[in-house]
N, C-alpha and C positions, 0 to 999 in steps of 0.2 A: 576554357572547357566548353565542349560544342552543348545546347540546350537541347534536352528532347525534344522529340515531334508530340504536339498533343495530339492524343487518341483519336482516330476518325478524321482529322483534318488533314492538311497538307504544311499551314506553317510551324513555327517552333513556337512552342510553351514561355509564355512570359518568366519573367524572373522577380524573385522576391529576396526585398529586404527587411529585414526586421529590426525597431529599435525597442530593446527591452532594457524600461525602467525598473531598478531596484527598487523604488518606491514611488508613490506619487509629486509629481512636483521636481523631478530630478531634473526635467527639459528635455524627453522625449521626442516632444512636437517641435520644440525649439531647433532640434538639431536636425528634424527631417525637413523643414522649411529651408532651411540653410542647406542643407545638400540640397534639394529643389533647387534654388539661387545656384548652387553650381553646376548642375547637367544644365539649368536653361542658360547659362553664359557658353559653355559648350556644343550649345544649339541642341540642345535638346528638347521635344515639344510636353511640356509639362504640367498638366492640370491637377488642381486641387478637388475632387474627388467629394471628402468630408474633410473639415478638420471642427476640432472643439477646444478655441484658446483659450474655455474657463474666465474670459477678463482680466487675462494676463496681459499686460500694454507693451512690455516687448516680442511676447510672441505675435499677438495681433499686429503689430509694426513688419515682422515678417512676411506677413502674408500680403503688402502691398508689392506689385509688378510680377505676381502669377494670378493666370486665370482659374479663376473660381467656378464650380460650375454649379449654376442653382440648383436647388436643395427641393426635391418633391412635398408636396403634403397629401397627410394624410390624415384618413376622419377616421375616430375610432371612438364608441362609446360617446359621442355627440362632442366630442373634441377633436381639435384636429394638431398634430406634429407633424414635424419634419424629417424628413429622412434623406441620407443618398442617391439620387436618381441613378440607377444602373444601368439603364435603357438607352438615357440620356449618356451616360459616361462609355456606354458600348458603342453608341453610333458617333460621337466625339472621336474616339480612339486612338488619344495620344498617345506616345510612345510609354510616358512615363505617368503613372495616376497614384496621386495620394488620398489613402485612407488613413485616417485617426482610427483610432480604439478598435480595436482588434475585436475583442473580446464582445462588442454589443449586441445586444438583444433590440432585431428590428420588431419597428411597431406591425402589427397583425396585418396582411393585405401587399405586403411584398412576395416577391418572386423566394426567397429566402427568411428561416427563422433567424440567423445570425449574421453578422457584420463577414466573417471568416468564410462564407460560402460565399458572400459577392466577391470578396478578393479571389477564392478559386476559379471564380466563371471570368473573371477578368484574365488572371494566369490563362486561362484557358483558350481565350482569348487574343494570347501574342502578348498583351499589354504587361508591360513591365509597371510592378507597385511597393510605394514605400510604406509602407505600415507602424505602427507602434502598439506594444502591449509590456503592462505590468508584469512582475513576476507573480502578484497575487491570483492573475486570472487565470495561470496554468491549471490544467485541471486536476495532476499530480498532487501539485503542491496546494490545493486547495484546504483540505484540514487540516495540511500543519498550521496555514497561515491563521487561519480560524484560533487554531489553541494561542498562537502567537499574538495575536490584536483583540482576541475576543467577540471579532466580529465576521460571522458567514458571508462568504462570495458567492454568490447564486450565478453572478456571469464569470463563465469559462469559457477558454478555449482549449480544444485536444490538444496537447503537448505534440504530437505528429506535425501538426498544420504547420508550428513555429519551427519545428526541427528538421523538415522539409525546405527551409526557409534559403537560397544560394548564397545571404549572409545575414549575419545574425551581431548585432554592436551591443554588448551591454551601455548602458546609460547610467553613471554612475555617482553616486556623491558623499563623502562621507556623513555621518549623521548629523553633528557638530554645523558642518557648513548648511546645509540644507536645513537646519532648523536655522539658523541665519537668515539666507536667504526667505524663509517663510516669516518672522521677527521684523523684513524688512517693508514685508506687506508683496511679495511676488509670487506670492502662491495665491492665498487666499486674501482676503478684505481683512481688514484691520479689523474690524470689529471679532471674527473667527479669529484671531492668531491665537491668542491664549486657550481657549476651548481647544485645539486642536493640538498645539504643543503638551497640552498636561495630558491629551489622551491616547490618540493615535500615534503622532508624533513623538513619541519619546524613544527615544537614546536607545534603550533595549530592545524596540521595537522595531526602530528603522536598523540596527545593526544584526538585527535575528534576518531581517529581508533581504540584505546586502548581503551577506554570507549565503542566501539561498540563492539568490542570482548567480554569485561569484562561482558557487559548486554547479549550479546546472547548466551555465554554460561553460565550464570547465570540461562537462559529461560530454557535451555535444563538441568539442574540441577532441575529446581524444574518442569518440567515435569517428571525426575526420580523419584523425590521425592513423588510424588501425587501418581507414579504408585505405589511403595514402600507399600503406606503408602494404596491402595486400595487394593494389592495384601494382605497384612497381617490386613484386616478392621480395622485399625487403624480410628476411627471417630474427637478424639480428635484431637485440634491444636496445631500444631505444630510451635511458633512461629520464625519461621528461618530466614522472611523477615516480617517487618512492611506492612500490607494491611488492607485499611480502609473502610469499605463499609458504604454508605450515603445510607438510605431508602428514596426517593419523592414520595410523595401522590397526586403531582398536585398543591399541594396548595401553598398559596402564601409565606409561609417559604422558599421555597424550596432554592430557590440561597443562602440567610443564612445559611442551613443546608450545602449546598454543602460548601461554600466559608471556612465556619471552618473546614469541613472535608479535606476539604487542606490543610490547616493550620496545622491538626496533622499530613498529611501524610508526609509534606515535613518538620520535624521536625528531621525524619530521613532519613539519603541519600538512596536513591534506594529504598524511602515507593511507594504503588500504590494506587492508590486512585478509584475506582468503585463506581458508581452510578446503585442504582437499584428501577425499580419501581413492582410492586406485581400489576396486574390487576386481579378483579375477571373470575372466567370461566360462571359466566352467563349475558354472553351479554357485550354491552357497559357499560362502567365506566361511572361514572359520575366525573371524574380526567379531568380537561381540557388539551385538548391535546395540545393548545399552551401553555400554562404554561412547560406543560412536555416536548414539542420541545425548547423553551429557555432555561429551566434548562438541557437539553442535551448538548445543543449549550456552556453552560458556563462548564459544566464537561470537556467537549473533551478540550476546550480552556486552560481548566488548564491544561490537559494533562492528564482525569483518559480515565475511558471508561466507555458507558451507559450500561444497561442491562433490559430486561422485564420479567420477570416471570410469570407467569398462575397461581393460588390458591386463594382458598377462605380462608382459614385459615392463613389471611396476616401473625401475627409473627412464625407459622411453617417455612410456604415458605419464610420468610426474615431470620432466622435462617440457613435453611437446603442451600439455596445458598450462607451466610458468609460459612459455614463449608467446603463446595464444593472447596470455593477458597481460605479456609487455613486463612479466614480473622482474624484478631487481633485485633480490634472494632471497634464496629459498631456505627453510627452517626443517631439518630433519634431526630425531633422536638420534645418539650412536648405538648400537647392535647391542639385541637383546641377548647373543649368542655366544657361548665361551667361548676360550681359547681352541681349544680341539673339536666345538664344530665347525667354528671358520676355518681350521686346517684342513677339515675334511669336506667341507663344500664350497671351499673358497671365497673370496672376495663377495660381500653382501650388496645389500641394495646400498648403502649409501658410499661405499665405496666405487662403487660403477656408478651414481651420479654423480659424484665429485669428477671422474675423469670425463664425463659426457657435459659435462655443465657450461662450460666455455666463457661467456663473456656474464652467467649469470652467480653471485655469490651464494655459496652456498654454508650455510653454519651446522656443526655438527655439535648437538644438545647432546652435554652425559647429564645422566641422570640415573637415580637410585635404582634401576632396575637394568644397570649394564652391566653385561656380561654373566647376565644369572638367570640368561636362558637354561633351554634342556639341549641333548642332544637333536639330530635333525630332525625334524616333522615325524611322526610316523604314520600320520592323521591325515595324510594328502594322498590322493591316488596318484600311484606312479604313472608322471606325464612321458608321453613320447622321446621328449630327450633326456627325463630320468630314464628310463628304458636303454636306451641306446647307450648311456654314458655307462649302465650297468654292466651289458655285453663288453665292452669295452675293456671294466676295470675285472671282470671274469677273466679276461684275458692277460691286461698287463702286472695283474696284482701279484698273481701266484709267478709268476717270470723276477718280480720284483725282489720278491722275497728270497725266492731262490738266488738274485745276484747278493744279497746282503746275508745271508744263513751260509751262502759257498766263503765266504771270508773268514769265519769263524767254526769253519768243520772239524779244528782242531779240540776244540774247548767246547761244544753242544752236542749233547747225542743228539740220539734219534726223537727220544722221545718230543724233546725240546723241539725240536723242527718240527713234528709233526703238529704241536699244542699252537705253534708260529701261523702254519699253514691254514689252521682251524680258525685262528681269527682272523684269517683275512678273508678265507669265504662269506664271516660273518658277519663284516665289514661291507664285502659285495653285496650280499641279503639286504642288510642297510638301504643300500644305495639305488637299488634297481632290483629288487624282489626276488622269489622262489628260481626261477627261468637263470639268470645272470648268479646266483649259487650253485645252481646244477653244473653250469659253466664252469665255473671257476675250482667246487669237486672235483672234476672231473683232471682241468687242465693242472692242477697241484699235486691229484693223486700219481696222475704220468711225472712231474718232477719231482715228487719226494723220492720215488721209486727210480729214476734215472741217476740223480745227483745226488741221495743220503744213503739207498737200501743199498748194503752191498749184495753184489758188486755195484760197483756207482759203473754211471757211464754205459751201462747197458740196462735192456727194459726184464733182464731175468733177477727172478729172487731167488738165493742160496739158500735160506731159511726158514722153515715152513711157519716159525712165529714172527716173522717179517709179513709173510703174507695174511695172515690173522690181523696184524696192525694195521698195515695197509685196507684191508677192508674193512676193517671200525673203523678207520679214520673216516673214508670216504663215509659210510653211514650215519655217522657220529656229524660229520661235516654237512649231510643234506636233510639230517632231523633237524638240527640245530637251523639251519639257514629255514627249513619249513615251518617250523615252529617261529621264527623272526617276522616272517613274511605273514603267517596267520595274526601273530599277534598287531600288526599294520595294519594289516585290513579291520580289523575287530575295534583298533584303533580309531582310524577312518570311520567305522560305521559311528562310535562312540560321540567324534569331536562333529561329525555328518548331523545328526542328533541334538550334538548341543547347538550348532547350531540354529537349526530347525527351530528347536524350543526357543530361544532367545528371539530370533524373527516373528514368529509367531506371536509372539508377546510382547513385541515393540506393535505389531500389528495391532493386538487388541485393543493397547492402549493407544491408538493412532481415531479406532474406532470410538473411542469412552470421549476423547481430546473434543469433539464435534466439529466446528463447519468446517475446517481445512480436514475434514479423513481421507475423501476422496482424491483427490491430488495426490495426498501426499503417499496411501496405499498405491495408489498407480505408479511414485515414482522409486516408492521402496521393490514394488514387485518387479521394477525395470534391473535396477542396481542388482537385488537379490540373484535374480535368474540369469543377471549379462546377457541383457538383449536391447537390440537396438530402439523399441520405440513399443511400445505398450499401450494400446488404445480401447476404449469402453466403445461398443457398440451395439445400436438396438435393434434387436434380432426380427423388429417384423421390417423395419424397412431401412436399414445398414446405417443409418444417423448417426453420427458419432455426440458421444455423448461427453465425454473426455478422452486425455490423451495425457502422456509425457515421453519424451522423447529426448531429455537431459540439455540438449539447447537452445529449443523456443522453435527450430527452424522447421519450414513444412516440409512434411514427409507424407507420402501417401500411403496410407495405412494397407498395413497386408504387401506392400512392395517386398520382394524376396532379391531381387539383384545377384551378385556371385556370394555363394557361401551364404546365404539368408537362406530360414526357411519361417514358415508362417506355423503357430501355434494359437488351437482354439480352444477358449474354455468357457461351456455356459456359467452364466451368471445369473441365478435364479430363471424365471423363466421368461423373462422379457429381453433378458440382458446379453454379451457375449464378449468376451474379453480376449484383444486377439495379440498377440506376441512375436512380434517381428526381429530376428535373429537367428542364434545357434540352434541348432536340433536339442531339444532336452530330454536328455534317458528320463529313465520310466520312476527312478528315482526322484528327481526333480520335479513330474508331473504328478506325481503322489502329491508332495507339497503346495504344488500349484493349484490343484482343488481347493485347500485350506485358504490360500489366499481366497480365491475365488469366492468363497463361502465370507471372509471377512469383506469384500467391495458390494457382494450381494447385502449385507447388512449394511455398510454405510449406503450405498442406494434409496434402502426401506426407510432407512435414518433421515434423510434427506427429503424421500415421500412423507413423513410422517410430518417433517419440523412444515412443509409446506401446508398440510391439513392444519396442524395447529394454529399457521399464520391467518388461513383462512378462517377458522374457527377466532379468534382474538377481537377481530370486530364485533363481530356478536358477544363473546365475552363481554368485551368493553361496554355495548350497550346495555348487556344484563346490569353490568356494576351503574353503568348511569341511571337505568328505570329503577334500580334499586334504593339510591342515593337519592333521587326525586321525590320518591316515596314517602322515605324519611324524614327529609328534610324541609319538604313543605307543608306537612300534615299541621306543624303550629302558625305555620308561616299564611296558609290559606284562611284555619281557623281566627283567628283575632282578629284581623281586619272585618272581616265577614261576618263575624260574633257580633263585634262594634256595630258595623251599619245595619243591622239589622235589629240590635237594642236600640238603638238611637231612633231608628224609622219607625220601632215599633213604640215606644215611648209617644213621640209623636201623635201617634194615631188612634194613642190610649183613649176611649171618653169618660174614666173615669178622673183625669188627672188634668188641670189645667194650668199651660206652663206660660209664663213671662215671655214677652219678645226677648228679654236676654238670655232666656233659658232656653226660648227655641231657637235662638242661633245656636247657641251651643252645641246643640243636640245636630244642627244641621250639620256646621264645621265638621264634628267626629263624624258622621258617618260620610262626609265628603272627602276626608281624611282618610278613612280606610276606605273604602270606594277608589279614592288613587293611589294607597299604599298595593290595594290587590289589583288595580290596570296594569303597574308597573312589575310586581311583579310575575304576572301572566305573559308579558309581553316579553320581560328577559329569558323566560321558560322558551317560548314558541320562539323567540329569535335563536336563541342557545340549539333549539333542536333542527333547524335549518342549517347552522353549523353546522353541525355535528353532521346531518343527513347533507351536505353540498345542495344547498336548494336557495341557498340565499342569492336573490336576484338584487345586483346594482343599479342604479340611475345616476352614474357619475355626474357632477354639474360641477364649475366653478363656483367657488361658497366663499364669501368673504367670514372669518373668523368671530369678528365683534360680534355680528349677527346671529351665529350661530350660540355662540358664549352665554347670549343675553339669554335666548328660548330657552338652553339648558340649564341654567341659575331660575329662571323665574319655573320651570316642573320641578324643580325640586320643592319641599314640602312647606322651606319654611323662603318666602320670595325674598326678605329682607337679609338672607345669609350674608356673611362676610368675605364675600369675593370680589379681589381686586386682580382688572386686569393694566398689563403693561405691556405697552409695545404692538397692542395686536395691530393699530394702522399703519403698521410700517414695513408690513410682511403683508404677497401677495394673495391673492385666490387660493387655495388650495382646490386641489380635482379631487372633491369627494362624492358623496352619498349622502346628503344634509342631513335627511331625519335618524339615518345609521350616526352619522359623525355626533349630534345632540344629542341621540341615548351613549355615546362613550363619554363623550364631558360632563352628562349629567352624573352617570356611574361613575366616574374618576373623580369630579369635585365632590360628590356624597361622600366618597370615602373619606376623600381630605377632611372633610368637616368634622366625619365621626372622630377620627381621630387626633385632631388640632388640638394645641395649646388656649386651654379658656383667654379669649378674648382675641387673640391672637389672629388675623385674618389669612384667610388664601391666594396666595398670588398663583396669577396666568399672566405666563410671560413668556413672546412669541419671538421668535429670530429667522430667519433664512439662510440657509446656506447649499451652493451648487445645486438650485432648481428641486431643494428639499425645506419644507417648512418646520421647525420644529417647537414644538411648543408644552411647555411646562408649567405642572401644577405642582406648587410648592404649599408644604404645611409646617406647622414648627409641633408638628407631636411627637413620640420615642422614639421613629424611626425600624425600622426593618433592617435584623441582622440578615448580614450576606447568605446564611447558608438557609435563609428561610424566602428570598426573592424568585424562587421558583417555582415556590409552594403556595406563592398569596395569588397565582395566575390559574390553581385549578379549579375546577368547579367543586360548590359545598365545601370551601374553605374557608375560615374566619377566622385570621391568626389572632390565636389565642381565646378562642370561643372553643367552650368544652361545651356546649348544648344548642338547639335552634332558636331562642329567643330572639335572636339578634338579624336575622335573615338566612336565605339560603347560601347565600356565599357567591351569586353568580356575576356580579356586577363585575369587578376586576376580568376574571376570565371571560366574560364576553365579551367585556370593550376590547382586550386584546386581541379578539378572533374578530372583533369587527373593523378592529385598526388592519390587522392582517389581510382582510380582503380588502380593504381600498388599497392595497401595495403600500401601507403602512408598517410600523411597529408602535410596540408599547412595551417601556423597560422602566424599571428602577434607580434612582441613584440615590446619592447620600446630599440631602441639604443642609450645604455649609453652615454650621453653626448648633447642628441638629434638626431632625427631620429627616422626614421623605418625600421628595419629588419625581415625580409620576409623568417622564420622557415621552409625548406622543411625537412621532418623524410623520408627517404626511407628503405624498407630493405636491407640489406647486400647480397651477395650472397653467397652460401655456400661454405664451404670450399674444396678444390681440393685435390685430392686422394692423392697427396703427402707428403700434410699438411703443405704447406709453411704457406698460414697464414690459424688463429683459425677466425672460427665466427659460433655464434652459429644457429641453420638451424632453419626456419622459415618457418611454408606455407607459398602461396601465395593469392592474393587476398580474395577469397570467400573460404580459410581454416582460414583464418584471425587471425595465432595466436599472440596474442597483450600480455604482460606480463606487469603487471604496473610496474614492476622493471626496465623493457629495456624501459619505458618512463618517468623514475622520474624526467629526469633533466630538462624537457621539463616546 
């Protein structure tokens, strides 16, 4: 397949490959080094771009006998990392360039904020690139994965970029082996295996991922496949995946209908189930639309999806959208209609898609409610080929009858013939209104009077009570047909009415529902009215505001094409609501005001929920200046009480104290003198937060160092804190004097709470260019549904008064952990306890390369790898 021209240039647009890991660790990079190894045995010219082996020794093994091309640096916040030189890789211009991780977040000072835009300028470029990216880093699938591992991705990529991709290899492993291979020390360093198996790595975790891989690129498979199969009009189906499409009419089947079409669809694994309903394009339905919002309500629930369509020719339009979406059978109820109204309007909808269906199955559902329809519609305005079919049977009915009443002229008077004739005009009235009754009066009263009134066979009557009967007939025959045709119409207006009211009131409650109203009023007003594309627009300068338009595809608003006309309604007084399709009678536009008045209300809704949001911040800080107020009035008092009895003691000259007495008296008020530094100082740091004013001075910080300063400000310098392990973890990139008020606030806690005598461990590890380090205590411990709650301000689980402080320590070291591109979480210490999780990053490594760590932005480059947080 030939490649486009890139935009503006002359050569063809690079091509992309993509390898997408089910989970970390699967051999993404493994497998794209080795295809590297086979385009350059093929002569192809092949540079390595970036790659990141993690300290994997067989992928690092790979990367000998391709060129490498050095790696730019860069200084940011008085450090400096590395990154892909693009400049360099643009004026190189292999044929073929490898970039690792798709997904990254470059450091500040490049041409680009992500890794995915230098792959485009490459594409763009001619250069053909192999790339790799997680399933986690989709941007789609970003919060399932989140509910799945517990742990936020901050780096994404647009799901576009990868689906763009000319090919796409899932990389794959079952969980079992891949927890093997990690067991065997090839993922991570032996000292991570077990951390990372009991956490990230588990079984339900890496099988929740693999299933999301295995569906999304299944998605982008039969996306290829549709175009395939559009490109070469291939119309038939293709059965590749079980798809079941349910048809709802509104009626009370309907959840029946749907509940079996589930039932065949999850017969087989990865069947899809769709719900579709077929509105006419003239006007409101007479389908009740709560019937159709419940049976939506029960589809999604099962897991299909809804759908509407526009056609008058239901089984075309229920046909031509199974074929659309490749469906494999189709689920309809059998006929709501008795016997003798299928006699009299013959063969229904599912009997006309049964013989139009061809290679697609189709099931025909009974159910409680078959055959205990009414007679035909009377509630439908008579269409153009009811009309027509009317003249029609005016004409052939009364011929009809006549051939079947001429067989038994023996044994039937007159009267009987005439009572014959009378229901069949009545029957016409039925069928095609007042007009095709006059008709058929007319054409029966010349036959009764040719073939029953003697003399038969001529148009004279002998009888002057012959002709008396003859004119009651014909009388009697077009009150009766006028009186049928009024009561249709009255009809019509009644079931017109109902339902108006039922829309209307799916409306309101569309409006009460909140943030989806607007959508989804646009897309009920499209289906309602049978119009092609239904757009919000703003009336001082045409902006579109929303739109629906039933398949995503652009359309230019207001286009009228053959048969389209444009319909405008204001919408309050900013707004304009424009309607592309049928001409709507005046009826319809009555109704469409009402809509209009319900989108002007979800608009104001929408103006309002935004003033509130604006309004919330300030809230917020009302509740914090309020909570401030409160809660430091004892908290300022006592310390300040203290030093100021003790100073003034001191200074008494009536009182003369002991040097042990006057230490004493010093100690306290030097005691509270730094009981109230400190907590002044978490106040003004807290409100920096909160205001974004908090300024970094990132520096590489060795830990011990830091450890020691924040043990010895705590109050009592002899505390029992033991650390382990911290010389064997590197620098961390932090903000020293920030980073010593979080350990000093996280070990103060630990100590309040510890088991008498029992000391604090600080215990440091590394892992993937993230330091992590834990403060562990042996006190109750923290139930789970309260670790959310020990992180806000002015909380002190299980403190019902302010003696104890304001509560800000925990919550601030987490806002301070969080601006160095930190965390700070909770876990459960084995044995009982709580241990208090700080993640920091590493700093990078020094030009001489004593130690390796892998380079990381900082803060607001935020690159986060779910691999350098599995163990967490």
């Amino acid at each position: 397949m030939a490649r486009d021209l890139t935009p503006g240039t002359g050569h063809r647009r690079g091509r992309l490959r993509v390898y997408l890991g089910s989970a970390p660790g699967v051999g993404k990079t493994y497998r794209m080094l080795d295809e590297a190894h086979r385009r350059q045995e093929r002569g192809a010219d092949v540079v390595v771009g970036y790659i990141e082996c993690h300290g994997r020794r067989f992928t690092e093994g790979l990367v000998d006998g391709l060129e490498v091309l050095p790696r730019v640096r860069r200084s940011y916040r008085d450090a400096e990392f590395q990154e892909m030189d693009l400049d360099a890789l643009l004026v190189r211009r292999p044929s073929v360039a490898l970039v690792d991780e798709l997904a990254h977040t470059n450091v500040p000072g490049g041409r680009h904020a992500k890794r995915w835009q230098d792959v485009e300028e490459l594409l763009d470029a001619g250069i053909d690139v192999i790339t790799t990216v997680n399933i986690q880093h989709l941007e789609s699938l970003n919060d399932v994965v989140q509910k799945i591992t517990g742990i936020p991705q901050r780096e994404t990529v647009p799901d576009e970029v990868v689906r763009r991709a000319d090919q796409i290899e899932l990389v794959d492993m079952a969980p079992q082996a891949l927890r093997r291979r990690m067991a065997h020390g090839n993922v991570y360093r032996v000292e991570k295996v077990d951390a990372a198996l009991s956490n990230y790595f588990r079984v339900g975790n890496l099988t929740a991922l693999r299933e999301l891989a295995l569906l999304w690129v299944a998605g982008r498979v039969d996306e290829g496949l549709r175009d395939y199969r559009a490109d070469h009009s291939i119309d038939r189906v293709w059965e590749t995946r079980e798809r079941v499409v349910v048809a709802l009419t509104g009626g009370p089947e309907g959840e029946t209908l749907v509940r079996r079409a589930a039932r065949i669809s999850d017969r087989t694994a990865g069947g899809d189930l769709l719900a579709v309903h077929v509105t006419r394009s003239d006007g409101l339905a007479g389908a009740s639309s709560g019937a159709l919002a419940q049976q939506r309500q029960l589809v999604e629930a099962l897991g299909g999806s809804y759908h509407v369509v526009v056609g008058d020719d239901i089984p075309t339009s229920l046909l031509a959208f199974a074929r659309a979406h490749d469906a494999t059978q189709l689920v309809l109820g059998t006929s709501r209609r008795g016997r003798i109204t299928r006699l009299l309007t013959g063969p229904g909808i599912g009997e006309t898609t049964v013989d139009a269906s061809e290679d697609i199955d189709v099931h025909m559902v009974t159910h409680e409610f078959t055959g205990r329809g009414r007679l035909p519609s009377l509630g439908r305005r008579h269409s153009r080929r009811r009309t027509v079919a009317g003249f029609a049977a005016g004409l052939v009915v009364p011929w009809l009858l006549t051939l079947i009443l001429s067989q038994f002229h023996e044994t039937v008077n007159l009267t009987t013939d005439a009572l014959i004739f009378q229901l069949g005009v009545v029957a016409v009235a039925l069928l095609g209104g007042a007009t095709s009754a006059l008709l058929a009066a007319l054409v029966a009263s010349a036959l009764l009077n040719y073939f029953f009134i003697p003399p038969v066979h001529t148009l004279t009557i002998g009888e002057t009570n012959n002709i008396v009967a003859l004119v009651v007939f014909a009388a009697v025959a077009l009150t009766v047909s006028t009186v049928v045709d009024h009561a249709a119409r009255l009809t019509t207006r009644a079931a017109r009415a109902t339902a108006e009211a039922e829309t209307l009131s799916t409306l309101a409650g569309s409006v009460l529902r909140g943030a989806d109203a607007l959508p989804a009023l646009l897309e009920k007003t499209r289906t309602a009215f049978g119009m092609h594309c239904v757009a919000l627009l703003d009336r001082g300068d045409a902006t579109l505001i929303a739109r629906s338009d039933g398949t995503g595809e652009s359309e230019s608003v207001g286009e009228s094409g053959p048969e389209r006309e444009t319909t405008e309604v204001p919408v309050g007084e900013k707004a304009l609501l424009v309607l592309t399709g049928r001409r709507l009678p005046a009826a319809d536009q009555r109704v469409l005001t009402a809509f209009a008045a319900h989108v002007a209300a979800a608009l104001e809704r929408d103006r309002l929920a935004v003033v509130a949001a604006e309004v919330e911040p300030i809230k917020a800080a009302d509740r914090m200046r309020t909570a401030l107020l409160a809660a430091v009035s004892h908290d300022l008092r006592t310390p300040l009480a203290a030093a100021l009895a003790s100073i003034g003691s001191l200074r008494s000259p009536d009182v003369e104290f002991s040097d042990q007495d006057q230490a004493e008296l010093l100690a306290m008020a030097d005691e509270s003198l730094l009981k109230l530094t400190r907590l002044v100082d978490n106040l003004l740091d807290m409100s920096r937060l909160q205001a974004g004013a908090l300024t970094l001075h990132l520096a590489p910080t060795r830990l011990d160092d830091i450890l020691r300063r924040a043990v010895d400000s705590l109050p009592d310098p002899y505390a029992p804190v033991q650390p382990l392990d911290l010389d064997t973890v590197p620098a961390v990139l932090v903000d020293p004097p920030l980073l010593e008020r979080v350990l000093a606030n996280v070990i103060a806690n630990a100590l309040r709470h510890n088991a008498p005598g029992a000391p604090v461990l600080v215990a440091a590890s590394q892992h993937a260019g993230r330091v992590e380090l834990r403060v562990i205590d042996r006190g109750p411990g923290i139930a789970p549904e309260d670790r959310d709650r020990v992180f806000l301000p002015f909380q002190r689980l299980g403190d019902t008064d302010n003696t104890t402080g304001v509560g800000l320590g925990l919550a601030l070291s987490r806002g301070l952990a969080e601006a160095m591109d930190g965390s700070l979480e909770v876990e459960d210490t084995p044995g009982g306890g709580t241990t208090m999780l700080l993640t920091l990053p590493a700093a990078p490594a020094e030009a001489d390369g004593d130690r390796h760590t892998s380079e990381l932005p900082v803060p607001e480059g935020g690159t986060e790898r779910m691999e350098e947080r599995a163990t967490r």
